[in-house]
Each structure stands twice: as structure tokens, then as C-alpha cells.
C-alpha positions in Angstrom: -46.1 -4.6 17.1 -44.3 -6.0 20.0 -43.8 -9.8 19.9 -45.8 -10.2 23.2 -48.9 -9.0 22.4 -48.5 -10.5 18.7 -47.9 -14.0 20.3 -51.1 -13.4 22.3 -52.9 -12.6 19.1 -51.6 -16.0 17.5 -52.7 -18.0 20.2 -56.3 -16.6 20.5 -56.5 -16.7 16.8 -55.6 -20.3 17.0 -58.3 -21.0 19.8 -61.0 -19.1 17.5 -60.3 -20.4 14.5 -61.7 -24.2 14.5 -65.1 -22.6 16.2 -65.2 -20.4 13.0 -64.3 -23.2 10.6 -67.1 -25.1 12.1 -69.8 -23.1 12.2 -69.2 -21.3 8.8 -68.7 -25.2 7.5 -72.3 -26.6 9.0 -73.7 -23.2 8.0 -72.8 -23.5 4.3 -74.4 -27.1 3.8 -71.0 -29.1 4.9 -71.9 -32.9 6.1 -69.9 -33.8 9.7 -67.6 -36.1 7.5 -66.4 -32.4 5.7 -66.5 -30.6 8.4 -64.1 -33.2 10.2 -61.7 -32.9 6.8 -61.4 -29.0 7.1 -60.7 -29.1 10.4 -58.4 -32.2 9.9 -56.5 -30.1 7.3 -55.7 -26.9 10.0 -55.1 -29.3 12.6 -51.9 -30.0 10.4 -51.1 -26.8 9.1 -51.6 -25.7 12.7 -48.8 -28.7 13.4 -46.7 -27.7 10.9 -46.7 -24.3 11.5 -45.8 -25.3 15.4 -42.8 -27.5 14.1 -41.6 -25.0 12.1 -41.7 -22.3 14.5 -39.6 -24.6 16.8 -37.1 -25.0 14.1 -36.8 -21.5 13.7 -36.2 -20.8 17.4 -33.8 -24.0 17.7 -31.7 -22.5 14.8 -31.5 -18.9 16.0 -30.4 -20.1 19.2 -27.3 -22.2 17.2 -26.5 -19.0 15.1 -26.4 -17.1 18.1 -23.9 -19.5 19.7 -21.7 -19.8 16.3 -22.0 -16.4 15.7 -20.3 -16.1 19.6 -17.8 -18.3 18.6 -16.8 -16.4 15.4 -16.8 -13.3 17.1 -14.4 -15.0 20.1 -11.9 -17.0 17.5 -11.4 -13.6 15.2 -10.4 -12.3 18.8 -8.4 -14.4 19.8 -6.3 -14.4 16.1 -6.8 -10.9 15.7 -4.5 -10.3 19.0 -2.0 -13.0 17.8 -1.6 -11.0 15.0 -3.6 -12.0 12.0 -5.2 -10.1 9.7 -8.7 -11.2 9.3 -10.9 -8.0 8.8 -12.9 -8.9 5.6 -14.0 -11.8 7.3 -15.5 -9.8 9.8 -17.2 -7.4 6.8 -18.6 -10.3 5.3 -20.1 -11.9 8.5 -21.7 -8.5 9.4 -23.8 -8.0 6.3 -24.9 -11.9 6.7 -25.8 -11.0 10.7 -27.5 -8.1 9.4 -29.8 -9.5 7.3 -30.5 -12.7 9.7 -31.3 -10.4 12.2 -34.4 -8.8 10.5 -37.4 -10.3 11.8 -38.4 -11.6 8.0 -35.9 -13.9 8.1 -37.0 -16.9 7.1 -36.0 -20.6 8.4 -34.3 -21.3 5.2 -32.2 -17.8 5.2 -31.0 -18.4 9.0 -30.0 -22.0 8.7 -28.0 -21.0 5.3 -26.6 -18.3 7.5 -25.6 -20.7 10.4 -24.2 -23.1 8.0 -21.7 -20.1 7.1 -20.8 -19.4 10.4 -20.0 -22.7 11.1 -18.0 -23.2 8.2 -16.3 -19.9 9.1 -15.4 -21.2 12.9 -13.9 -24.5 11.6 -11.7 -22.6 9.6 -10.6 -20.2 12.2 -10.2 -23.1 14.5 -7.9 -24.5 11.6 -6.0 -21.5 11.3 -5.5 -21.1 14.9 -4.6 -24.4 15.2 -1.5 -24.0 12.8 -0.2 -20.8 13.9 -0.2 -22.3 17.9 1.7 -25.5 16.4 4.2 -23.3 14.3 4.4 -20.9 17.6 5.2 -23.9 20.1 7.9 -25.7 17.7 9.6 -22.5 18.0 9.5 -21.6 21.9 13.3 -22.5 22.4 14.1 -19.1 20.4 12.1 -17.3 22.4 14.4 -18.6 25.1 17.2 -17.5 23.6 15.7 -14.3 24.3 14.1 -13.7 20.3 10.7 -12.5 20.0 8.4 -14.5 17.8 5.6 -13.2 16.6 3.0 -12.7 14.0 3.1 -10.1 11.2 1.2 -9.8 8.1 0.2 -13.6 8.3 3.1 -14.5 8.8 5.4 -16.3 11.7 8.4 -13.9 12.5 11.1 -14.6 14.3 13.3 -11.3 15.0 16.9 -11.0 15.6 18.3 -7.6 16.9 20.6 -6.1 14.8 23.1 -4.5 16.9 23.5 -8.0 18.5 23.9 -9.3 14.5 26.0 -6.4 13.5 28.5 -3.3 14.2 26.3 -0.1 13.1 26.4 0.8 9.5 28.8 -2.9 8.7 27.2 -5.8 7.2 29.5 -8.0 8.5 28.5 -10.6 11.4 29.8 -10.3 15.0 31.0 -13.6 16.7 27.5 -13.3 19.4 25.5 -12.9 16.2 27.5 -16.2 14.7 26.6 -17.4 17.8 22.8 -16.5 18.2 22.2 -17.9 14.3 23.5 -21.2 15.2 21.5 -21.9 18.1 18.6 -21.0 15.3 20.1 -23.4 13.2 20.1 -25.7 15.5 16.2 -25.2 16.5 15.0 -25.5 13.0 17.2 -28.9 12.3 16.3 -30.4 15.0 12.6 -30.3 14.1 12.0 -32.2 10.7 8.6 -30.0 9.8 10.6 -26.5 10.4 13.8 -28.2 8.7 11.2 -28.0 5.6 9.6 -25.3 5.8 10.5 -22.0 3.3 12.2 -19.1 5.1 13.1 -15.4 4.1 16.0 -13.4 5.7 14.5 -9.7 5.6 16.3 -7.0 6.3 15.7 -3.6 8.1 17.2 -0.2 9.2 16.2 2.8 10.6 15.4 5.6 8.9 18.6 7.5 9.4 20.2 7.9 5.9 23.9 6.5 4.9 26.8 8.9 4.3 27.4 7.3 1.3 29.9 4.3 1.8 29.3 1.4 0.1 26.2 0.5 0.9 25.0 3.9 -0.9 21.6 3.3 1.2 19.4 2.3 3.9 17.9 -0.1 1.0 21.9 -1.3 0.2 22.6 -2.4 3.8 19.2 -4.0 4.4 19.8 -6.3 1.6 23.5 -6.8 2.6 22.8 -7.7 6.0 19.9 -9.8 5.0 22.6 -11.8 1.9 25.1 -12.3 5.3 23.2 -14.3 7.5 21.8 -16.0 4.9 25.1 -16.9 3.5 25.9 -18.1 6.8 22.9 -19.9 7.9 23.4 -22.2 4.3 26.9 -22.6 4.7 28.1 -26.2 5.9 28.9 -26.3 9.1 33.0 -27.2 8.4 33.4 -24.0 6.2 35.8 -21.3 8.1 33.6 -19.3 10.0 31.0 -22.5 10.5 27.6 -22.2 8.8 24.0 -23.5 10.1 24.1 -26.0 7.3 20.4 -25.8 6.3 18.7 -26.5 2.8 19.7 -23.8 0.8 16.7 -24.1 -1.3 14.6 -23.3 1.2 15.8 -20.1 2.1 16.0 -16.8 0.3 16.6 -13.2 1.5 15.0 -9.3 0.9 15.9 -6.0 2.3 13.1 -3.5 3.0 15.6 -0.3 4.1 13.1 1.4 6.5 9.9 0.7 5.1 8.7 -1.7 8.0 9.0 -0.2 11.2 7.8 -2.1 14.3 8.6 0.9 16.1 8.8 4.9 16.2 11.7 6.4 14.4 11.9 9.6 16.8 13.4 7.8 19.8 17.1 5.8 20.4 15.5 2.8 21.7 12.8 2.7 18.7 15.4 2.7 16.2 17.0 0.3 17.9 14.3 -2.0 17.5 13.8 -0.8 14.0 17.6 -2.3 13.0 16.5 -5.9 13.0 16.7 -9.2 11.0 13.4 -11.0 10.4 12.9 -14.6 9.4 9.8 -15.3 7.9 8.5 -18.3 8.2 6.5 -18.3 4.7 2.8 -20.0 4.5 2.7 -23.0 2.7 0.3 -23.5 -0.1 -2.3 -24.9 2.1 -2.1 -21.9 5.1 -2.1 -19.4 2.0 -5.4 -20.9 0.6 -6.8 -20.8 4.2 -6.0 -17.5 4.7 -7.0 -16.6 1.2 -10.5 -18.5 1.7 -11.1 -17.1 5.0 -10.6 -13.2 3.6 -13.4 -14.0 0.5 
């Protein structure tokens, strides 16, 4: 039935119904006094069922504006880079059933309650990645892109600028480019203690043979030198970065995280890179982690 003509049916059934309460009541032997009770007694149900209605409609139009928000923040992070998709499952199933007209008052303001919850997270996680993004806008001066992959802050050296093709060993601009880094990260005390990996990448183009046997020998190679060199004190020959050494470590992933084609020069080129990861800390970990459940 459509909710026009069924609110029409309400009110005239509200109109009708204290005429039928009284006359069935004097009809039946009821004194005034009685009468006066029953009619009493739907008064407040009547009142009760007005305040409640008013409830229902104040908290659908609040679900409908956190639901809004939601939808906008998982946007917004979602472009950045972070992977948030089984929130999006999870908050569809509870849209779906808060949308049935049985809902009741209870069920939608459990469901807003959620959605709130879910926004202040989001605003939280948001919140974190734009800090860790804006302490590290000098790099992106230096011409490095920063990004987000997998969760995770990136910051992305090229490799050809790092390295001579297939050598592991670092040129003087990639010296250079590292110590600016270096320089970034201890100059900021929160970076300076933050956890880093060194991850290194090729293209898919295989070795002839050498030392390196691989594509998976020369990632981790590459990765192990500026590593090496971004621990090493700064009066060693060669120089160093000089930062914590525990807080660093280093992978090499071959050609089995391409940002780019493989079938084009310029796409390996990209593809020949060193990443460092700027891991999560236990507390962004249990957001994320929370925020995917």
C-alpha cells in the first residue's frame, strides 16, 4: 500500500476511534468515570505512538546522513589508496536490512550507532595516513612519488637513478637522492621512529645468469645496498644516512609487484624501483584490521 494513502488511513482511524471507544463503552454499561479511563488510556498510547514515530523519522534522517558520510570517507580513502572493501560488504547487508519498511526503531538506531562508529574510524584512519603523507612532502619534492599501496605509505625510488642496469651497486646521484631521505626522516622525530622496509623490484626480463642468478637475487641485493647504506654512520667511506638500524629491514619481490605493464620500455622502467615502506604500527594495524571485520 503506498505510504500516502496508508498515512491517510491512520489519521482517520485515529479521528474514529475515540467516537467508537465511547459509544461501544456507554453502550456496554460503562459509568462516565470508565469511559473517561479508556479513553485516557488511548490518549497515551495514541501519544506514545506519536513520539515514537517521531523518533523513528528523527533517526532515519541521522542514518541517512551517516550512512552519506560513510559512503564519502570510503571514497575519499579508497582513491588514496586503501583497501577497505569488506567494510563496504558489511555496511551493505546492515543498509539492506534498515531499509525494509519493518525496521523497527530499535534495529535503525543499532544500525546508526554502527555507522557512526564506522565514520569515526575512517575519520581516524584518514587522519593518520594525511599526517604520515604531509611529514613526508619534502620527498615528493625531491621529485619521489609517495603513495599508498596495500595499506601501506610508499615512498618509491627509481631504480635506474639508484642503479646501473643489471648492478647492485649504488651510483653517486642515488648516494645522493638516499641522503636527502635520510635527512627527511631524521629530521622528524615520529618518522626517525617509525619501522621501515627496503623492497626491492625488477622487471620481468630474466637474468643471463651472473651472479645474481635471478630477477629474485638482484631485488634482494639491491634492496640489502641501500639498506646498508641508509644504516651506515655517516663518517664511514662512502657516507651512510646514519639511521636506527633496528628499525629498518629489507625484501626483494623480483617481479611480482608491478605498478606498471611489463610490455612497454617506459613500464619497465617504472617497474625497476626501490620502495620504502613505511610499516603500520600496532595501533594503524588494529585500525585497519577492526575496520575490515
Amino acid at each position: 500500500m503506498h505510504p500516502r494513502v496508508l498515512k491517510g488511513r491512520r489519521t482517520a482511524f485515529a479521528a474514529f476511534l475515540p467516537a467508537v471507544i465511547a459509544s461501544s463503552s456507554l453502550g456496554c454499561g460503562y459509568s462516565e468515570e470508565e469511559w473517561k479511563a479508556q479513553l485516557d488510556k488511548y490518549n497515551r498510547l495514541q501519544s506514545q505512538h506519536q513520539t515514537t514515530e517521531g523518533r523513528l523519522a528523527e533517526t532515519q534522517k541521522e542514518l541517512e546522513a551517516a550512512q552519506a558520510k560513510v559512503a564519502e570517507l570510503t571514497k575519499q580513502l579508497e582513491a588514496a589508496g586503501v583497501d577497505i572493501g569488506k567494510l563496504n560488504e558489511n555496511l551493505q547487508a546492515t543498509s539492506t536490512q534498515v531499509s525494509q519498511l519493518s525496521s523497527t526503531l530499535e534495529e535503525r538506531e543499532k544500525a546508526l550507532a554502527e555507522f557512526k562508529a564506522r565514520a569515526r574510524q575512517l575519520e581516524a584512519i584518514k587522519a593518520r595516513f594525511e599526517t604520515l603523507k604531509k611529514k613526508l612532502d619534502e620527498l615528493t619534492k625531491l621529485g619521489l612519488a609517495v603513495n599508498i599501496r596495500n595499506n601501506r605509505m610508499v615512498i618509491s625510488l627509481p631504480g635506474d637513478v639508484l642503479f646501473d642496469s643489471g648492478r647492485e651497486t649504488l651510483k653517486k646521484e642515488g648516494k645522493e637522492i638516499l641522503l636527502k631521505v635520510a635527512t627527511v626522516v631524521k629530521n622528524d622525530k615520529s618518522l626517525l621512529q617509525r619501522d621501515y622496509q627496503v623492497a626491492g623490484h625488477t622487471d620481468n626480463k630474466p637474468l643471463a645468469g651472473g651472479q645474481f642468478r635471478d630477477n629474485w637475487g638482484l631485488s634482494l641485493m639491491r634492496a640489502r645496498e641501500v639498506l646498508v647504506f641508509l644504516v651506515s654512520p655517516a663518517d664511514v667511506k662512502g657516507g651512510g644516512g646514519a639511521l636506527p638500524v633496528a628499525n629498518w629491514s629489507a625484501a626483494g619481490f623480483a617481479d611480482t609487484d608491478p605498478v606498471a605493464t611489463n610490455d612497454t620500455d617506459e613500464g619497465r622502467q617504472k617497474n625497476r624501483r626501490c620502495d620504502l615502506i613505511v610499516v603500520p604500527s600496532v595501533e594503524e594495524m588494529l585500525d585497519l584490521r577492526a575496520i575490515t571485520q
